[in-house]
ZAMARGU-4260 file (C-alpha; in steps of 0.2 Angstrom, whole numbers, plus 5000, padded with zeros to 4 digits):
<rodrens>
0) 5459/5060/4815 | 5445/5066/4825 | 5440/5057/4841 | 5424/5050/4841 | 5412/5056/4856
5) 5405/5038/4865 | 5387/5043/4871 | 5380/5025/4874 | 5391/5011/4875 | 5374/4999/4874
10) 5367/4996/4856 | 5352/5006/4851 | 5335/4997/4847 | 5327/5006/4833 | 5312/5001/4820
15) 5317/5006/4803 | 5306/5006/4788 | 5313/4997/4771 | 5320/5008/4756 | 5320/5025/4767
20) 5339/5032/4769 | 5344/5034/4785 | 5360/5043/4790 | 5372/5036/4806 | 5380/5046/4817
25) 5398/5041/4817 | 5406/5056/4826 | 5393/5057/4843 | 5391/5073/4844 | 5371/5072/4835
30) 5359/5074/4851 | 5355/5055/4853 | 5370/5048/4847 | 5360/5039/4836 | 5358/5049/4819
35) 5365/5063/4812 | 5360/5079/4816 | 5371/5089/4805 | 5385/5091/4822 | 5399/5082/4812
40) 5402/5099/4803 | 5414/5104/4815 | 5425/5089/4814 | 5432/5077/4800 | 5418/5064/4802
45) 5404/5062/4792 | 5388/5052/4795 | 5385/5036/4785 | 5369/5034/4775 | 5361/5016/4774
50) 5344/5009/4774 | 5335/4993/4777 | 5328/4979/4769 | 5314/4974/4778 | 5304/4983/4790
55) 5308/4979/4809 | 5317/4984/4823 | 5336/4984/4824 | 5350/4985/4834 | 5362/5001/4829
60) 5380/5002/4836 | 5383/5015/4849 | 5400/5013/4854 | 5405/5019/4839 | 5417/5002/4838
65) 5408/4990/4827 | 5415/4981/4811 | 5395/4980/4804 | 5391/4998/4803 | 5379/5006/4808
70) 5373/4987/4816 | 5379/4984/4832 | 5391/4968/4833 | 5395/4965/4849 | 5409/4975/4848
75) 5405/4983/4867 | 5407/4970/4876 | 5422/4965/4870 | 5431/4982/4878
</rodrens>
């Protein structure tokens, strides 16, 4: 299995709006870490799509080590 690249080891705020898909990066390589840029194509990865239900900011995962993806859980501290 592929390694996953670790850009930001802090969660990422972002506001998302209700009902728009969004795609997750879960391999790093995407410019900001954040959302998929297409990079993964050269791996085994692939992004995962999701979206919101209210619109409002949120806290996405950047470690790449949450159990709630793409929502960070605390998960980076615990490392």
């Amino acid at each position: 299995m592929q390694e996953k690249i670790i850009k930001n080891k802090n969660p990422i705020k972002v506001h998302l709006e209700k009902d728009k898909d969004y795609y997750w990066c879960a391999c790093g390589l995407s410019k900001d870490g954040t959302f998929c840029d297409g990079s993964h194509k050269t791996t085994n990865l692939v992004p995962m799509k999701f979206s919101v239900q209210e619109d409002k900011s949120y806290f996405l995962c950047g470690c790449k080590k949450t159990n709630k993806k793409p929502f960070c859980d605390g998960s980076h501290s615990k490392s």
